[in-house]
Predicted model as a PDB file, atoms N, CA, C, CB and O in Angstrom, pLDDT in the B-factor column:
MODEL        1                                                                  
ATOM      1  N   UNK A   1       0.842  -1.179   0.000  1.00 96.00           N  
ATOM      2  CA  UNK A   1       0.000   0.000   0.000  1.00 96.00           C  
ATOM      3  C   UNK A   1       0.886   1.241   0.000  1.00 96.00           C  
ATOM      4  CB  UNK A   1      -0.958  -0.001   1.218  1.00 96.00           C  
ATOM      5  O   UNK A   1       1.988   0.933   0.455  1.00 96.00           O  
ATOM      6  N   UNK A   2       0.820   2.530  -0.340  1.00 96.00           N  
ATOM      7  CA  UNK A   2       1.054   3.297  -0.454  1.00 96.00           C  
ATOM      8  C   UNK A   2       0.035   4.232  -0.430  1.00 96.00           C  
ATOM      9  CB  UNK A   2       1.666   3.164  -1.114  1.00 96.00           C  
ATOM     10  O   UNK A   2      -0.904   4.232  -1.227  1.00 96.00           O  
ATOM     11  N   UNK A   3       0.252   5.299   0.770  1.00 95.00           N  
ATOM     12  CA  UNK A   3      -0.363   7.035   0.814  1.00 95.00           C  
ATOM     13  C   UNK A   3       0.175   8.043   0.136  1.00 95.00           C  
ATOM     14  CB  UNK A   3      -0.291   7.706   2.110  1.00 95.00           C  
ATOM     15  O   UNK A   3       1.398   8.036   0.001  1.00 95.00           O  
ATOM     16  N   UNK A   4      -0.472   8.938  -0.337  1.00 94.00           N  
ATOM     17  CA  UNK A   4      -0.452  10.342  -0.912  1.00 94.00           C  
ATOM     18  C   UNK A   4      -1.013  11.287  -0.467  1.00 94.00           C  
ATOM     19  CB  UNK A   4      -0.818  10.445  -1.948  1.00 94.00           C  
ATOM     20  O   UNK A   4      -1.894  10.866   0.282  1.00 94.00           O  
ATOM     21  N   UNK A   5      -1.009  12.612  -0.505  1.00 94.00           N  
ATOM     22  CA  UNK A   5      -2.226  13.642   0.349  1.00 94.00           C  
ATOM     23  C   UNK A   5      -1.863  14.393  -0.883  1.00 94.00           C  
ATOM     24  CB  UNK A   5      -2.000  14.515   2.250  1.00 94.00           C  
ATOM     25  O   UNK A   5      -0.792  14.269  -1.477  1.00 94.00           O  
ATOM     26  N   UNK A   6      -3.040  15.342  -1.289  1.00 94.00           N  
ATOM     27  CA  UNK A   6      -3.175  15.922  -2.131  1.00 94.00           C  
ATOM     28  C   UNK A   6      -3.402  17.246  -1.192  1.00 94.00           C  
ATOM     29  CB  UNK A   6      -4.095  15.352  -3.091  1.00 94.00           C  
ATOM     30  O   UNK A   6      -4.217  17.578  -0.331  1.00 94.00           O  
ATOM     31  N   UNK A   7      -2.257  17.819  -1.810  1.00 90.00           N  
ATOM     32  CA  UNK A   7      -1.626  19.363  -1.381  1.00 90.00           C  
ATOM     33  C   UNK A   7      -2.762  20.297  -1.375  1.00 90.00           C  
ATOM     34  CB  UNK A   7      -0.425  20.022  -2.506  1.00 90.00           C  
ATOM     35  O   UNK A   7      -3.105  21.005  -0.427  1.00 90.00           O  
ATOM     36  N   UNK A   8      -3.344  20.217  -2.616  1.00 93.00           N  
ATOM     37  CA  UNK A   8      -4.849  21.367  -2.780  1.00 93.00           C  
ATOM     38  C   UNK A   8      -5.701  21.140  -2.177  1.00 93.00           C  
ATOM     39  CB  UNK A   8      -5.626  21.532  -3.970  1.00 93.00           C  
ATOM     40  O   UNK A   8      -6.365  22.117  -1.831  1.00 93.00           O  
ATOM     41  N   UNK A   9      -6.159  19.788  -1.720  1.00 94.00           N  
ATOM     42  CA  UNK A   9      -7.182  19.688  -0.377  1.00 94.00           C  
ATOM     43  C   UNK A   9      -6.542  19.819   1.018  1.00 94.00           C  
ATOM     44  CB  UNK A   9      -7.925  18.229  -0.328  1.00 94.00           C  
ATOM     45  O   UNK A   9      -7.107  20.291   2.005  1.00 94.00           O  
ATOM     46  N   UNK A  10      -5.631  19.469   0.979  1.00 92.00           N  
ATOM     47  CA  UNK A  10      -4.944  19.359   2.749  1.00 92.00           C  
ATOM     48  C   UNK A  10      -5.327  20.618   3.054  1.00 92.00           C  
ATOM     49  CB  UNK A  10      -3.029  19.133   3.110  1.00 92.00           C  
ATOM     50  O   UNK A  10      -5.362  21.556   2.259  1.00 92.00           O  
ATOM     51  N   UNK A  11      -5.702  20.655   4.543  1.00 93.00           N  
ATOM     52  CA  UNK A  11      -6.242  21.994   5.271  1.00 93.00           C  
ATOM     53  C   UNK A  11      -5.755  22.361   6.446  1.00 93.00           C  
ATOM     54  CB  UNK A  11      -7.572  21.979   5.546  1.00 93.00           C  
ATOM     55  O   UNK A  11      -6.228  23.259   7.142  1.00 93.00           O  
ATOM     56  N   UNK A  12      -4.322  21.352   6.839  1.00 90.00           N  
ATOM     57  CA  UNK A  12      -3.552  21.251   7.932  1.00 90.00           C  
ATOM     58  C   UNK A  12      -4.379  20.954   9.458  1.00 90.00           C  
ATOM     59  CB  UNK A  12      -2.767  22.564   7.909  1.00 90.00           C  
ATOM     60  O   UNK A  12      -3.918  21.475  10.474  1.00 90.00           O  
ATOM     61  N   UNK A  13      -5.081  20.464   9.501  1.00 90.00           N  
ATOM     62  CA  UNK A  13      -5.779  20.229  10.693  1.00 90.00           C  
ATOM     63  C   UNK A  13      -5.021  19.399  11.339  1.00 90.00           C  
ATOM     64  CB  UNK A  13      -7.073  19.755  10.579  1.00 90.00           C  
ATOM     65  O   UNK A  13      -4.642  19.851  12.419  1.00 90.00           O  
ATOM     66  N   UNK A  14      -4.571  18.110  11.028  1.00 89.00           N  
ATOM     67  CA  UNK A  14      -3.646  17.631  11.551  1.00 89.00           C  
ATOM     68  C   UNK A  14      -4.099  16.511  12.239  1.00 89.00           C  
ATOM     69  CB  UNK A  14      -3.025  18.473  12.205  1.00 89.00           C  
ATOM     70  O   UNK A  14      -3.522  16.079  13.236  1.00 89.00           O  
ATOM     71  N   UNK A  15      -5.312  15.916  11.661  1.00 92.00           N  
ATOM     72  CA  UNK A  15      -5.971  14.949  12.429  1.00 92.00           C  
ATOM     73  C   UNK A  15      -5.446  13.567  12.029  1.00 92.00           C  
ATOM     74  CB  UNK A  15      -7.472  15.066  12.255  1.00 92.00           C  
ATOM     75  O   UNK A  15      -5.634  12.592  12.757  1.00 92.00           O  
ATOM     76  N   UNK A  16      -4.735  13.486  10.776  1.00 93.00           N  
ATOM     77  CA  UNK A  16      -4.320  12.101  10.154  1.00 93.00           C  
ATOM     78  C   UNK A  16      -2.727  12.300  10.999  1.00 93.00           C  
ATOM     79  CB  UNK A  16      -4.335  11.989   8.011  1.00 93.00           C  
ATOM     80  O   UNK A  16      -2.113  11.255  11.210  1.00 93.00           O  
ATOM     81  N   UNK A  17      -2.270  13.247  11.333  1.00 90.00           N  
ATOM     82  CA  UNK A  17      -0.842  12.705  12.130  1.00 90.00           C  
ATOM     83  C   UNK A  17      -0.775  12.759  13.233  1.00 90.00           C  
ATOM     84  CB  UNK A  17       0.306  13.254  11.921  1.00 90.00           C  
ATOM     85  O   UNK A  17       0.342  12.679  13.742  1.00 90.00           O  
ATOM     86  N   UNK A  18      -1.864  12.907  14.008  1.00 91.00           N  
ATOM     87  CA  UNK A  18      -1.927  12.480  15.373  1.00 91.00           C  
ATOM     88  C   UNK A  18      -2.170  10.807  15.439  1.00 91.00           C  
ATOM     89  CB  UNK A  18      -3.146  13.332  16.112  1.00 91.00           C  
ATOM     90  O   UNK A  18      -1.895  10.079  16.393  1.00 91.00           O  
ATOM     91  N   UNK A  19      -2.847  10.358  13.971  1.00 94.00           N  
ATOM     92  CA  UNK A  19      -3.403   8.848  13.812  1.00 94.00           C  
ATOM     93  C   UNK A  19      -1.864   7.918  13.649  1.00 94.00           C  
ATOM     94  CB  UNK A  19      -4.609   8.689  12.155  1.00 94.00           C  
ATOM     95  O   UNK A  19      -1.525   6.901  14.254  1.00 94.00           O  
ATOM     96  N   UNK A  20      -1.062   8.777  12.501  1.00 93.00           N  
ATOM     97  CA  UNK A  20      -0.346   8.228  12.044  1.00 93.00           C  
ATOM     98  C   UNK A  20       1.002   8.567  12.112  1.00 93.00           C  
ATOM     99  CB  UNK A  20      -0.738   8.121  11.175  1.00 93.00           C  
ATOM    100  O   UNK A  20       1.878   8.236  11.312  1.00 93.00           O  
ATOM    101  N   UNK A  21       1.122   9.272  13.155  1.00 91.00           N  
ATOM    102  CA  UNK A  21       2.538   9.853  13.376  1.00 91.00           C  
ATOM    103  C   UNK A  21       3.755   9.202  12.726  1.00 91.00           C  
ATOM    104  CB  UNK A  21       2.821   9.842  14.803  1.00 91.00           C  
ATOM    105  O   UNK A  21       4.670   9.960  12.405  1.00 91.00           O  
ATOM    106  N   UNK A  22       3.917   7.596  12.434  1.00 90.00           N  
ATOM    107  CA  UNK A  22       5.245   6.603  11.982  1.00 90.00           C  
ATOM    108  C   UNK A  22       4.566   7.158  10.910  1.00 90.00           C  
ATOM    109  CB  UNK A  22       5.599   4.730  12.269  1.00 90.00           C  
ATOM    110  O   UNK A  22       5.130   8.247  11.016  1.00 90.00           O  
ATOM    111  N   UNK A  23       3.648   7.356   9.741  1.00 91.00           N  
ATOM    112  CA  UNK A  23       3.699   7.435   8.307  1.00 91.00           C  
ATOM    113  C   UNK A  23       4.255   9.201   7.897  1.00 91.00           C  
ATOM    114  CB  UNK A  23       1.969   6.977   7.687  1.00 91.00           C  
ATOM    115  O   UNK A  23       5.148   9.524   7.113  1.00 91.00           O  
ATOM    116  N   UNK A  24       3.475   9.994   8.636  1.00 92.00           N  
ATOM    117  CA  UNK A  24       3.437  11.381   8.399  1.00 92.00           C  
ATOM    118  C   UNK A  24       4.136  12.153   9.370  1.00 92.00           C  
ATOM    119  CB  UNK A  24       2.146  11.827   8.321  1.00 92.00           C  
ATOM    120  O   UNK A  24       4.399  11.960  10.557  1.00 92.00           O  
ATOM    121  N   UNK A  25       4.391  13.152   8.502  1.00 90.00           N  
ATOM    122  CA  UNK A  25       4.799  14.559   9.635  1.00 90.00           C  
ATOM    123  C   UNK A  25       4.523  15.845   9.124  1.00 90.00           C  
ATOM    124  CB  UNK A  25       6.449  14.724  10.024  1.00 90.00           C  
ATOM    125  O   UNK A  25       4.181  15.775   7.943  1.00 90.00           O  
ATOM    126  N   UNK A  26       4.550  17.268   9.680  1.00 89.00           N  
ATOM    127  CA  UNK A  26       4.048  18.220   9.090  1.00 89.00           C  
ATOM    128  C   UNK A  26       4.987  19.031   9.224  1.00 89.00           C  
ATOM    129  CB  UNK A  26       2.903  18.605   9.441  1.00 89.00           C  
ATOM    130  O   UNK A  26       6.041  18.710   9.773  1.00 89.00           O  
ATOM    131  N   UNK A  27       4.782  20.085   8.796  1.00 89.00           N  
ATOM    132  CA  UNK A  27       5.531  21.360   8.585  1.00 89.00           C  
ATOM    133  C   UNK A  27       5.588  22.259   9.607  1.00 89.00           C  
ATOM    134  CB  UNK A  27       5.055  22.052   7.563  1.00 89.00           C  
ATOM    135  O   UNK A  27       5.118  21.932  10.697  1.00 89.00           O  
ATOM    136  N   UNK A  28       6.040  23.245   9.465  1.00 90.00           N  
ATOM    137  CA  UNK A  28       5.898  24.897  10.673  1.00 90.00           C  
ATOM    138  C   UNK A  28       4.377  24.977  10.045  1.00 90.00           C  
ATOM    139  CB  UNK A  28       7.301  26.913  10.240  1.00 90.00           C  
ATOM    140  O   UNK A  28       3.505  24.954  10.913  1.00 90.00           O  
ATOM    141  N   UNK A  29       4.136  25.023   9.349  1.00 88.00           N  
ATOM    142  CA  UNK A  29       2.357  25.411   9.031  1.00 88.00           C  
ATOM    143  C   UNK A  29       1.015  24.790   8.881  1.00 88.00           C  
ATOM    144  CB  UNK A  29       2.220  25.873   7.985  1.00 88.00           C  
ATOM    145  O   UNK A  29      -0.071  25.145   8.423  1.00 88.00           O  
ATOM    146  N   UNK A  30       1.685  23.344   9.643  1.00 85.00           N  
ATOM    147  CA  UNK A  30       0.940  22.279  10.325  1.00 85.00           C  
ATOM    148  C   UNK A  30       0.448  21.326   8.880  1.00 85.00           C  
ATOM    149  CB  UNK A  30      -0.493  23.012  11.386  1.00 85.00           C  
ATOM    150  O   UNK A  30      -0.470  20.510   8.968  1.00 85.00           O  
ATOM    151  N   UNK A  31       1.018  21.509   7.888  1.00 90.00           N  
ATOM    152  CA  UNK A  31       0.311  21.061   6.508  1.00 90.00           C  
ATOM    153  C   UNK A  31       1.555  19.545   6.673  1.00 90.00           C  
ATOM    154  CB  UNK A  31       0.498  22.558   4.684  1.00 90.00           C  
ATOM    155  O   UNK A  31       2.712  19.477   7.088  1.00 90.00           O  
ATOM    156  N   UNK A  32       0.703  18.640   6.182  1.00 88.00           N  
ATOM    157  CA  UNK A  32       1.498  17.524   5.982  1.00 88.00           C  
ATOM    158  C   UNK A  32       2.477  17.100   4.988  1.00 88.00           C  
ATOM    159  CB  UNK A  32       0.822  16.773   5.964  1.00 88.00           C  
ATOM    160  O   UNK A  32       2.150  16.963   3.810  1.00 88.00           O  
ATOM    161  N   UNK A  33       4.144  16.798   5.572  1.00 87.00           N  
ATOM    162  CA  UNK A  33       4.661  17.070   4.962  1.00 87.00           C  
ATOM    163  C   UNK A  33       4.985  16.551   3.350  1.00 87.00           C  
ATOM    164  CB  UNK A  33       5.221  17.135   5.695  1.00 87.00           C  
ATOM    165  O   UNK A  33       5.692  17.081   2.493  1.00 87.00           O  
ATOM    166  N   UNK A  34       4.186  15.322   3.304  1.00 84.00           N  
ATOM    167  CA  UNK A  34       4.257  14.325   2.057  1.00 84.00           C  
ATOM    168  C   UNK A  34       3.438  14.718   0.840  1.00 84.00           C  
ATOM    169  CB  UNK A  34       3.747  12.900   2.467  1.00 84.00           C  
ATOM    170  O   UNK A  34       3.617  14.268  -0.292  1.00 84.00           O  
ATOM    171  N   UNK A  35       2.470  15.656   1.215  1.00 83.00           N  
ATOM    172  CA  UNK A  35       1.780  16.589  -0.341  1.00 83.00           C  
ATOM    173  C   UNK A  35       2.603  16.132  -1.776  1.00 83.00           C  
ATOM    174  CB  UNK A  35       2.137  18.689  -0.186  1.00 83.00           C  
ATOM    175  O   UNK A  35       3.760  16.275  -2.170  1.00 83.00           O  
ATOM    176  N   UNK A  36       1.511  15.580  -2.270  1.00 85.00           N  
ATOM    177  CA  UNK A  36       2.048  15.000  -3.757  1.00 85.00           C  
ATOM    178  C   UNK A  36       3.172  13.985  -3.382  1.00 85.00           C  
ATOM    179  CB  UNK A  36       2.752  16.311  -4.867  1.00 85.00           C  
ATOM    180  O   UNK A  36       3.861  13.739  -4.371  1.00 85.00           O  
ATOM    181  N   UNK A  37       3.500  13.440  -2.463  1.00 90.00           N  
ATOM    182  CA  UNK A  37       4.693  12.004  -2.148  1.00 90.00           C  
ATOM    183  C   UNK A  37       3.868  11.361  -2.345  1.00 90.00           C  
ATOM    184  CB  UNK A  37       5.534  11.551  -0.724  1.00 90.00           C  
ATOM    185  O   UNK A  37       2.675  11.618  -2.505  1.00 90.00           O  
ATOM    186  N   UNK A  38       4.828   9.731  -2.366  1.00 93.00           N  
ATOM    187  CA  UNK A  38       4.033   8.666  -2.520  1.00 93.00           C  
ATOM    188  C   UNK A  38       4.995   8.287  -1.470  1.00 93.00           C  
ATOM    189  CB  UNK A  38       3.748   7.864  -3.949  1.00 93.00           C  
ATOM    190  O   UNK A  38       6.220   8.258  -1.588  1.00 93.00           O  
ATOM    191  N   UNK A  39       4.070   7.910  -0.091  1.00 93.00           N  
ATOM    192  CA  UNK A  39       4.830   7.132   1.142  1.00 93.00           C  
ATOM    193  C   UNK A  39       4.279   5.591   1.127  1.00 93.00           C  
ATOM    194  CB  UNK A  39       4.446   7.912   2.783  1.00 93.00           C  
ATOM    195  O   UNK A  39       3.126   5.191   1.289  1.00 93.00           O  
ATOM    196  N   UNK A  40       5.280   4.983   0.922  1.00 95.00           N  
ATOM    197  CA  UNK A  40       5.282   3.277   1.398  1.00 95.00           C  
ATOM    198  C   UNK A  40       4.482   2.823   2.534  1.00 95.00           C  
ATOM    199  CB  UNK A  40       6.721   2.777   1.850  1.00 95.00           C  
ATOM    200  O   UNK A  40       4.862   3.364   3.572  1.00 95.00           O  
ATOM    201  N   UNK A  41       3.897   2.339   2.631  1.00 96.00           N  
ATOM    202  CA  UNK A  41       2.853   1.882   4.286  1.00 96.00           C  
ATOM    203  C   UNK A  41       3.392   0.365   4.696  1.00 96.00           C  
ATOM    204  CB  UNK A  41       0.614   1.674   3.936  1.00 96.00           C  
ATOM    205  O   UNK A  41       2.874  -0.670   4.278  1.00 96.00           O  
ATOM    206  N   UNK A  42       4.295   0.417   5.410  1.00 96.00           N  
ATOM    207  CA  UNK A  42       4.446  -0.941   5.620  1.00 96.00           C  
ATOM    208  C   UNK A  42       3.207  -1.987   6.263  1.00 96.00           C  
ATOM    209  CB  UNK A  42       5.584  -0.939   6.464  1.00 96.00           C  
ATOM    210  O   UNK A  42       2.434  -1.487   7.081  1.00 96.00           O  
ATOM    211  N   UNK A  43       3.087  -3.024   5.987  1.00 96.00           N  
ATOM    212  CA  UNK A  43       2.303  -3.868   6.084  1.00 96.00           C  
ATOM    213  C   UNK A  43       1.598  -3.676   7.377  1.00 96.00           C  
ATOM    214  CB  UNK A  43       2.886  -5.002   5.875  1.00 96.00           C  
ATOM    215  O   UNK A  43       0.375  -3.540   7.341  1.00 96.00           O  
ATOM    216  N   UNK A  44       2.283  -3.646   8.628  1.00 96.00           N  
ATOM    217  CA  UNK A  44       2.115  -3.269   9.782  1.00 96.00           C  
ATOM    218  C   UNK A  44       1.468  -2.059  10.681  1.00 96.00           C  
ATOM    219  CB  UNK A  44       2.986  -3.363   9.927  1.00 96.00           C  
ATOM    220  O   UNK A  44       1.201  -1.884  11.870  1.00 96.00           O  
ATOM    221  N   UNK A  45       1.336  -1.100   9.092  1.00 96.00           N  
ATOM    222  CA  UNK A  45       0.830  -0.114   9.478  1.00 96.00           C  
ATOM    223  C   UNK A  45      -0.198   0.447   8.859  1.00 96.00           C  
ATOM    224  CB  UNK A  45       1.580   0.556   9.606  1.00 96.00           C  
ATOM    225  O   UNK A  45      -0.375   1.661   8.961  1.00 96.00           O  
ATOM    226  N   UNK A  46      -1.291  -0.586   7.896  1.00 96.00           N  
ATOM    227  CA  UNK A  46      -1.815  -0.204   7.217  1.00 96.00           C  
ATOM    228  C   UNK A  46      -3.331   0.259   7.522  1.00 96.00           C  
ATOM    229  CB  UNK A  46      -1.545  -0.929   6.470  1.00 96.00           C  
ATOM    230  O   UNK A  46      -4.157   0.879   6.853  1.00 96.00           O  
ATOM    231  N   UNK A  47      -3.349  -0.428   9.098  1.00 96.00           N  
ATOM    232  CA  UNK A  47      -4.564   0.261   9.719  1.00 96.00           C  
ATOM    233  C   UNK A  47      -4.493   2.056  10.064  1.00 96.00           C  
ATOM    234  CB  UNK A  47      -4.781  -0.587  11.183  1.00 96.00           C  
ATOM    235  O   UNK A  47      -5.286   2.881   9.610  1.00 96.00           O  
ATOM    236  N   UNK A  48      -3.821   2.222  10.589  1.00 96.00           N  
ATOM    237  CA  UNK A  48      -2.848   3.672  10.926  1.00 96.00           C  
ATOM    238  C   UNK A  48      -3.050   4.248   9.408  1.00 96.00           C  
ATOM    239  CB  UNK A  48      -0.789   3.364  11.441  1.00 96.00           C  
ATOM    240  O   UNK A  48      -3.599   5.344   9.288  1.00 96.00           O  
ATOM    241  N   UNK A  49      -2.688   3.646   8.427  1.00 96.00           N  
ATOM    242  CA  UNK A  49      -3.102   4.498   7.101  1.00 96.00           C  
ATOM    243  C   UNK A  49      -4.276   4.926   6.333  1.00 96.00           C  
ATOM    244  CB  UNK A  49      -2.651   4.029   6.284  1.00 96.00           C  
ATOM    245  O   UNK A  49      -4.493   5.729   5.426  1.00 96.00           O  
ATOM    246  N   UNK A  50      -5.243   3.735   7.330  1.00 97.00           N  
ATOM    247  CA  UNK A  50      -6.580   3.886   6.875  1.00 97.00           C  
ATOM    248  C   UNK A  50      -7.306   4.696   7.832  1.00 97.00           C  
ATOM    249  CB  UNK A  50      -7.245   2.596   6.667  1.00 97.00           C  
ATOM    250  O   UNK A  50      -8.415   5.103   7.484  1.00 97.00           O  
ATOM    251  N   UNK A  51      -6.832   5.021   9.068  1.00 96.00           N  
ATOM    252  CA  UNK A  51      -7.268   5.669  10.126  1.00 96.00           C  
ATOM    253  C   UNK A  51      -6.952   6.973   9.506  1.00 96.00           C  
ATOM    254  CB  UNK A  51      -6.650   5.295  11.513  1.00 96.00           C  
ATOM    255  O   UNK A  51      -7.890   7.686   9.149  1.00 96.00           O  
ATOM    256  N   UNK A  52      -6.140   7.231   9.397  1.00 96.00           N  
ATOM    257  CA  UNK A  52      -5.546   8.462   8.541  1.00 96.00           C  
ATOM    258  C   UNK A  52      -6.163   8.910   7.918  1.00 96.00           C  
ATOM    259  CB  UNK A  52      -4.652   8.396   7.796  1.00 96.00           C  
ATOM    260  O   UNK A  52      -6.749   9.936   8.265  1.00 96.00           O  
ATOM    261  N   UNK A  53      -6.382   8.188   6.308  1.00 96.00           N  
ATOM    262  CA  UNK A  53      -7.561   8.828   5.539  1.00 96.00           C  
ATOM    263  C   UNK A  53      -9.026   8.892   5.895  1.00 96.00           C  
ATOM    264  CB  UNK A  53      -7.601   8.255   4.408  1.00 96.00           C  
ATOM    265  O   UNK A  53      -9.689   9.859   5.520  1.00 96.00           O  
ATOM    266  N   UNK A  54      -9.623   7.820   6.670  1.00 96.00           N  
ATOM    267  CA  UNK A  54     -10.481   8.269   6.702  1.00 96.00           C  
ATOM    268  C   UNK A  54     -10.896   9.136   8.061  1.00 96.00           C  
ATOM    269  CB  UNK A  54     -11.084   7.384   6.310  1.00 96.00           C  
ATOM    270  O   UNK A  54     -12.010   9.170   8.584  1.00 96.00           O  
ATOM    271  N   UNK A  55      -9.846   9.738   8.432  1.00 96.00           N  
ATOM    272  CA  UNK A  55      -9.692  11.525   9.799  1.00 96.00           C  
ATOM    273  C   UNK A  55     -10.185  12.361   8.751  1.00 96.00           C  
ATOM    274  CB  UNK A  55      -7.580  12.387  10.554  1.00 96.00           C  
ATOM    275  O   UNK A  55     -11.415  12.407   8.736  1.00 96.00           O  
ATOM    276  N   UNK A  56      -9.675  12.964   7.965  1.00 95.00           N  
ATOM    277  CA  UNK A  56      -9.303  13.612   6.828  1.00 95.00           C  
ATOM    278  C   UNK A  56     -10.848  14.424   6.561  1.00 95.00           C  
ATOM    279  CB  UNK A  56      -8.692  12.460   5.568  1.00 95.00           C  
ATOM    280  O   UNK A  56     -11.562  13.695   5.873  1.00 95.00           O  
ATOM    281  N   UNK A  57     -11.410  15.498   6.863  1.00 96.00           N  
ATOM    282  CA  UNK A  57     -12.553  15.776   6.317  1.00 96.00           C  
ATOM    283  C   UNK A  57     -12.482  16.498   4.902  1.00 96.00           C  
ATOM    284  CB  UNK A  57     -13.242  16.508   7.265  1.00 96.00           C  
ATOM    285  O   UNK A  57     -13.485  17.095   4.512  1.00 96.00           O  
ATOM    286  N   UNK A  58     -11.493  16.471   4.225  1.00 95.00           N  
ATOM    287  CA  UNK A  58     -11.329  16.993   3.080  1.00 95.00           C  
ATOM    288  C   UNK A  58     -11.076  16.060   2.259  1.00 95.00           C  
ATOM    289  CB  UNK A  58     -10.500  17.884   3.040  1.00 95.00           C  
ATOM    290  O   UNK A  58     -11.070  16.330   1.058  1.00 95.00           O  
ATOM    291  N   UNK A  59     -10.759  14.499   2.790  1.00 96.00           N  
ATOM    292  CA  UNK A  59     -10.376  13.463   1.991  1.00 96.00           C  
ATOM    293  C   UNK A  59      -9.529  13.711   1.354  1.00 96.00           C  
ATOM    294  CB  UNK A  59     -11.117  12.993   1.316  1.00 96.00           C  
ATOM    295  O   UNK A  59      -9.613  13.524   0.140  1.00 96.00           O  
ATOM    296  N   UNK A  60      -8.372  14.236   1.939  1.00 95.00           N  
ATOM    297  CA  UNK A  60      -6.935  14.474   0.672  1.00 95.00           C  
ATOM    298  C   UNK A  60      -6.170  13.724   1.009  1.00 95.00           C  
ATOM    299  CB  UNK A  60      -6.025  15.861   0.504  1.00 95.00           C  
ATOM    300  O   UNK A  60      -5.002  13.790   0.627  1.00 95.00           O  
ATOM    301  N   UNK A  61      -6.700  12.613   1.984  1.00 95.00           N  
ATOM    302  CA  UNK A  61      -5.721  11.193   1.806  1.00 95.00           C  
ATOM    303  C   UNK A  61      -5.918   9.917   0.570  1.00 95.00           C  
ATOM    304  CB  UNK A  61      -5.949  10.352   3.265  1.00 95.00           C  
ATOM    305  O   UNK A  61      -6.955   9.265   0.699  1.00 95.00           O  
ATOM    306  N   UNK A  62      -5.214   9.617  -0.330  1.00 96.00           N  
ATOM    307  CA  UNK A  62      -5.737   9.006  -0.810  1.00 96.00           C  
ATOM    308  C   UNK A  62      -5.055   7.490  -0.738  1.00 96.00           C  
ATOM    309  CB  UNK A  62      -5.953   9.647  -1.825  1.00 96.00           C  
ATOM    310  O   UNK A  62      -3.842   7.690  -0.694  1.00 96.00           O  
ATOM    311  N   UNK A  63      -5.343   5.909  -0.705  1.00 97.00           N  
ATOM    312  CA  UNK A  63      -4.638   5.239  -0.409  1.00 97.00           C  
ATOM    313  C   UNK A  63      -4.141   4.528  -1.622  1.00 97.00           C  
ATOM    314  CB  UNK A  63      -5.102   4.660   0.513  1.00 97.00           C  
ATOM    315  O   UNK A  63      -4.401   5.312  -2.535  1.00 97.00           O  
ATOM    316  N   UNK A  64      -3.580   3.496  -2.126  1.00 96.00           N  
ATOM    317  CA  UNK A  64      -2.985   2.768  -3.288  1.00 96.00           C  
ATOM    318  C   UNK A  64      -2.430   1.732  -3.256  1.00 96.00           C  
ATOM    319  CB  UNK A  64      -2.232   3.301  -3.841  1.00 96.00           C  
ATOM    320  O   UNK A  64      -1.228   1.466  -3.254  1.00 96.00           O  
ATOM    321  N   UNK A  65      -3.737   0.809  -3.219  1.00 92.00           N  
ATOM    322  CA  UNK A  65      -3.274  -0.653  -2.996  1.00 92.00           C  
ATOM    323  C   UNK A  65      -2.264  -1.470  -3.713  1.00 92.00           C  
ATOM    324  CB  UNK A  65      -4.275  -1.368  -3.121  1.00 92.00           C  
ATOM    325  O   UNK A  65      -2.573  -1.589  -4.899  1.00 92.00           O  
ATOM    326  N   UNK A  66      -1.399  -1.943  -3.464  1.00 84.00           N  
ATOM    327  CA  UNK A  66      -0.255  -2.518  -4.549  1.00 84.00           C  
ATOM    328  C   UNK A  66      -0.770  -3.492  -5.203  1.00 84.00           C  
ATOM    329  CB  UNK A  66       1.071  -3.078  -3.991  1.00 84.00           C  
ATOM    330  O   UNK A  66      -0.110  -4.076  -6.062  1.00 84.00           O  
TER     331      UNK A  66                                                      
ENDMDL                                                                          
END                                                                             
């Protein structure tokens, strides 16, 4: 699996890296720092990735099943 956040929806609230702190991290302006990345989800953490997106009230998590 693999996460992405889409930069133009992110609204920095910050609710997917309190979920997922090992996948994500944010900036000085609380915006997450992986906008347009493609982060690896290790197997182990793929609940944490789904917790993540679905925090998200803008849905700018998106996930990508391998």
């Amino acid at each position: 699996m693999k996460l992405t956040v889409d930069g133009e929806l992110c609204m920095g609230h910050g609710r997917c890296y309190s979920l997922a702190e090992n996948l994500l991290d944010y900036d000085d302006d609380g915006y997450v720092t992986a906008r347009g990345q493609l982060v690896d989800v290790p197997a182990d953490r793929t609940d944490d990735a789904r917790n993540a997106a679905g925090s998200c009230p803008e849905r700018a998590i998106q996930l990508l099943e391998d």
